[in-house]
C-alpha positions as CSV (number, residue, x, y, z in Angstrom):
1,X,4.4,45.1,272.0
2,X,6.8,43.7,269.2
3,X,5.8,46.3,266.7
4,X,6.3,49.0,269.4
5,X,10.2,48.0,270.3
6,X,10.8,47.8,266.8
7,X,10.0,51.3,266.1
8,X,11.4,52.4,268.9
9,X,15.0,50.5,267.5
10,X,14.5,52.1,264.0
11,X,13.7,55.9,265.7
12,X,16.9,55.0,267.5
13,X,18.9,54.0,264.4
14,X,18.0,56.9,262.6
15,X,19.3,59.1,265.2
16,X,22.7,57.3,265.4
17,X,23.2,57.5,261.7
18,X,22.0,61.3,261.8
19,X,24.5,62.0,264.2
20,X,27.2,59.7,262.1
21,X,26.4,62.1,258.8
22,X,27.1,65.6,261.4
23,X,30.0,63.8,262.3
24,X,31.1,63.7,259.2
25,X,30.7,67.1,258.4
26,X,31.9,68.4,261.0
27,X,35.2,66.4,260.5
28,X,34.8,67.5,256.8
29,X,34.6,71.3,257.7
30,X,37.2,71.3,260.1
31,X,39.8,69.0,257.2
32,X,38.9,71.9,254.9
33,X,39.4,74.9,257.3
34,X,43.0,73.6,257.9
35,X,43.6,73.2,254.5
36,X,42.3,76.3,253.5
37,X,45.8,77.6,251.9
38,X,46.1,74.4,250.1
39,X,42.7,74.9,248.2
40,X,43.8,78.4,247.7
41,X,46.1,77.8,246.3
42,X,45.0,75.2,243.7
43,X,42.4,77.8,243.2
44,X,44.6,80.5,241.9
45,X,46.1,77.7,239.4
46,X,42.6,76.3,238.1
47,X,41.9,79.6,237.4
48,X,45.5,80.4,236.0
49,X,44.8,77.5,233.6
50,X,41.3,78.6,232.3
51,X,42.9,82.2,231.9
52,X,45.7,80.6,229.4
53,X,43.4,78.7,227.6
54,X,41.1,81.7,226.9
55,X,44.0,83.7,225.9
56,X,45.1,80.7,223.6
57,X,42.1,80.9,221.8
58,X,41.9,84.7,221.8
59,X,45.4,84.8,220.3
60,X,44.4,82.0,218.3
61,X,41.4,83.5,216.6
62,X,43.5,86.9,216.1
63,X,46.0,84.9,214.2
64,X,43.4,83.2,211.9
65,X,42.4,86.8,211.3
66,X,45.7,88.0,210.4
67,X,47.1,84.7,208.0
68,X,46.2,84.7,204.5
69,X,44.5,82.3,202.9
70,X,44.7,81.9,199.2
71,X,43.6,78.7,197.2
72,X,45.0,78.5,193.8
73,X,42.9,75.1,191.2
74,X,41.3,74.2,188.4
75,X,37.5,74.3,187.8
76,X,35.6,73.4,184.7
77,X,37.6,70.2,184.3
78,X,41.2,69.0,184.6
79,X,42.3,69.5,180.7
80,X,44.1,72.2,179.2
81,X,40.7,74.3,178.7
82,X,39.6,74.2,182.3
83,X,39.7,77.3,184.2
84,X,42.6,78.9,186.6
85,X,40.5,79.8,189.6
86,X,41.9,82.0,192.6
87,X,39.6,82.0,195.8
88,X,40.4,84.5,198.7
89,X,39.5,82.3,201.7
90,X,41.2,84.8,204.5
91,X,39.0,87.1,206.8
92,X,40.7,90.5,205.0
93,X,40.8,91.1,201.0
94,X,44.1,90.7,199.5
95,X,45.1,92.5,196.2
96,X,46.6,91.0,193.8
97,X,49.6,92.6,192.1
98,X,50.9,90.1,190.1
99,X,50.0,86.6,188.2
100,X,53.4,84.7,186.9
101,X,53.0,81.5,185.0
102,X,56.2,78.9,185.3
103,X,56.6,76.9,182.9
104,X,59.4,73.9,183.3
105,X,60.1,71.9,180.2
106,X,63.3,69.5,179.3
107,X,65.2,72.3,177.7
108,X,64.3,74.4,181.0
109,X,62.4,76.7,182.7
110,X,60.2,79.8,181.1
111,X,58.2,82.9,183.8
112,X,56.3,85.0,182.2
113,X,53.9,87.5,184.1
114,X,50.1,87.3,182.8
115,X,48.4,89.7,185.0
116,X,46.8,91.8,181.7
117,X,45.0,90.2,179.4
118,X,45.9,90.5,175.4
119,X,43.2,91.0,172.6
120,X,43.4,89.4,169.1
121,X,45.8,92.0,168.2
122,X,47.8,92.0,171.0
123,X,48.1,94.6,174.1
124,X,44.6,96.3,174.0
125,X,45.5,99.9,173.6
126,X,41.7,101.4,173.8
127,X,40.0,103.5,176.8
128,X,38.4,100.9,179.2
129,X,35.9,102.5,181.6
130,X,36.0,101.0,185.5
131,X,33.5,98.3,185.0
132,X,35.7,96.7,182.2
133,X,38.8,96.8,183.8
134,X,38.2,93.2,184.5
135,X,38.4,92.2,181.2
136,X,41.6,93.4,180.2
137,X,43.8,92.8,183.3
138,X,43.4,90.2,186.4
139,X,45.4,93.0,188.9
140,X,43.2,94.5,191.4
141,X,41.5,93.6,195.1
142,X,39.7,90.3,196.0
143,X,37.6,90.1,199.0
144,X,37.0,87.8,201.6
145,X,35.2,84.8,200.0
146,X,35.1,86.1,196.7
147,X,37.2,84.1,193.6
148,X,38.7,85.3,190.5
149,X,38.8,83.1,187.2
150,X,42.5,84.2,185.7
151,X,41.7,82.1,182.6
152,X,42.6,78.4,180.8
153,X,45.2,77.2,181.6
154,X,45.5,77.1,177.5
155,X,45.7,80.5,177.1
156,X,48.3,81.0,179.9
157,X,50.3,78.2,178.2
158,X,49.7,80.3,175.2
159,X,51.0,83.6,176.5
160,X,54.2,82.0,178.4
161,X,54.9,80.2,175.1
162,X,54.7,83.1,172.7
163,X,56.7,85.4,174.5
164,X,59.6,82.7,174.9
165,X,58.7,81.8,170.9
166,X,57.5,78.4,172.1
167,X,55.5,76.9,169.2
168,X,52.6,75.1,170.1
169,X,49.9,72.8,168.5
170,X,46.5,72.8,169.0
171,X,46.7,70.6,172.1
172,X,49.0,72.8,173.7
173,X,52.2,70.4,173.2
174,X,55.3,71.8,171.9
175,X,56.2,71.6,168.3
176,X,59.7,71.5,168.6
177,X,61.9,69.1,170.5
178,X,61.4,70.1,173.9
179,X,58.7,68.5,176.3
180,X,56.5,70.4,178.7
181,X,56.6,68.5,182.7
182,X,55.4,71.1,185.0
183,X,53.5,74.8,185.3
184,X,53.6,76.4,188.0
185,X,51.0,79.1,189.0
186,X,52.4,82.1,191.0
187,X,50.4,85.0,192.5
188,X,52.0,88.6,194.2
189,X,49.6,90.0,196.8
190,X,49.1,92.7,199.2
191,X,47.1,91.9,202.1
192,X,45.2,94.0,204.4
193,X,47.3,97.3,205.2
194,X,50.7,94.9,205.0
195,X,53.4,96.5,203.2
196,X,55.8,93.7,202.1
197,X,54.2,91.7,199.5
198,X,52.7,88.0,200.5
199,X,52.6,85.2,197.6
200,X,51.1,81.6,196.7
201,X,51.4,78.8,194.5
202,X,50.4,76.0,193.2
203,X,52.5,73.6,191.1
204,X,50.8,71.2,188.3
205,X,51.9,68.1,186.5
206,X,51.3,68.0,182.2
207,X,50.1,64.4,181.7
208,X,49.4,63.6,178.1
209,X,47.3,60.2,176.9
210,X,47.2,58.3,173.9
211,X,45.3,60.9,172.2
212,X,47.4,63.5,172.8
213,X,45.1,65.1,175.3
214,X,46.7,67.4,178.3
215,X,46.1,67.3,181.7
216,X,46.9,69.0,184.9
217,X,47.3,67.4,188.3
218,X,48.1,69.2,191.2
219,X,51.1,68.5,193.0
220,X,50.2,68.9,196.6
221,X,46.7,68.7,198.1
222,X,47.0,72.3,199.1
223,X,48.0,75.9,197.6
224,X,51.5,76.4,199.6
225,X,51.2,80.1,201.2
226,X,54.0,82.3,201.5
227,X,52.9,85.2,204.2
228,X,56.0,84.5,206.9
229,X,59.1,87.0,206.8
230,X,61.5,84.0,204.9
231,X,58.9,83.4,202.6
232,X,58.8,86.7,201.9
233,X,62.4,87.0,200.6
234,X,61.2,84.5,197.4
235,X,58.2,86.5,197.1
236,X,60.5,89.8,196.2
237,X,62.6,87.4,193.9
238,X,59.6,86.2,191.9
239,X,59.6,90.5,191.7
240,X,63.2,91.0,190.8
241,X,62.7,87.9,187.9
242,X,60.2,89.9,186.1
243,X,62.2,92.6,185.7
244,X,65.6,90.1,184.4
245,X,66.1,88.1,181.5
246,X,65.6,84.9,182.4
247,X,67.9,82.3,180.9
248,X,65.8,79.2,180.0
249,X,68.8,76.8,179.7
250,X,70.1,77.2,183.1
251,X,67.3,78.2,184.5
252,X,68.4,80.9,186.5
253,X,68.4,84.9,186.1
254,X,71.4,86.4,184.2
């Protein structure tokens, strides 16, 4: 008889408690039903939110597409024979126009553009067929991931320092009584179907040792990039400096 009563209390339990849970959702339904503008309304603004966002990263990705990216170091080494290597990191190919060396010393600054490429004898003056253009000037188009070795930074040195009648020695250090601090590594470009010309650079410090030997440490950790519409304007007066004498003892164009 026990056993029977106490099923009959936990039958009876279990239909109190069902009734407690409809209770409770009927409650719950109605409490939503008369807030049904106020959900609506935090609906429209959850889903305003998750629309910015995506257009955030639409915009964003679109703008990652559009910025150059040009990475100007040193391979092969850190000495004054180790290669100046230009990598095209952006999603578009760039073409580069121009390559200008600047070379800071304690009697003053030297540019000198080093786009083509000199022979023994000097300017090459023979035919060079499509394939070989390569070889005997660093002007032309770079595409996405691909890099371009513009030479050692010895035979940049080289070129900046014969044209200004720089003597050097055979480690690259000044003969006379000037001192060589800094070179600077400057690059014109056209990217994608841009008109105005972008540019990038990358500065270097000349450390010499005890033995005399060079070498080059970068300045910052990064090539700085000059694609916005200010940075532009020094971009077209690295252009007007190549075309102006440029007066090494002040530093500035005459």
């Amino acid at each position: 008889m026990r056993f029977g009563n106490s099923r009959k209390m936990d039958a009876r339990q279990h239909i109190f408690q069902g009734k407690e849970v409809i209770y409770f959702f009927s409650n719950l339904w109605d409490w939503i039903q008369e807030n049904a503008t106020v959900f609506s309304g935090l609906t429209s603004v959850g889903m305003l939110l998750i629309w910015g966002v995506y257009l955030q990263l639409l915009l964003h990705n679109f703008r990652m597409q559009r910025r150059p990216q040009i990475i100007i170091n040193h391979g092969y080494g850190r000495g004054i024979d180790s290669r100046c290597i230009v990598s095209n990191m952006s999603q578009s190919a760039v073409f580069i126009d121009s390559i200008i060396v600047k070379l800071e010393t304690s009697d003053g600054q030297y540019v000198t553009d080093v786009t083509d490429t000199v022979d023994e004898e000097g300017e090459s003056s023979k035919d060079v067929n499509v394939k070989e253009l390569r070889q005997v000037t660093r002007q032309g188009p770079l595409g996405s991931g691909e890099y371009m070795n513009a030479g050692t930074f010895r035979t940049l040195l080289q070129k900046v320092a014969s044209e200004h009648g720089i003597g050097l020695d055979e480690s690259c250090r000044p003969t006379g009584e000037e001192g060589f601090s800094n070179v600077e590594i400057r690059l014109i470009m056209i990217f994608g179907a841009e008109k105005s010309p972008i540019g990038a650079s990358r500065r270097f410090h000349m450390k010499y040792d005890e033995n005399k030997k060079l070498s080059l440490i970068p300045e910052t950790i990064g090539t700085q990039q000059l694609g916005k519409r200010r940075q532009r304007l020094k971009v077209r007066r690295w252009q007007r400096d190549l075309r102006m004498p440029f007066d090494a003892d002040t530093g500035q164009n005459r």
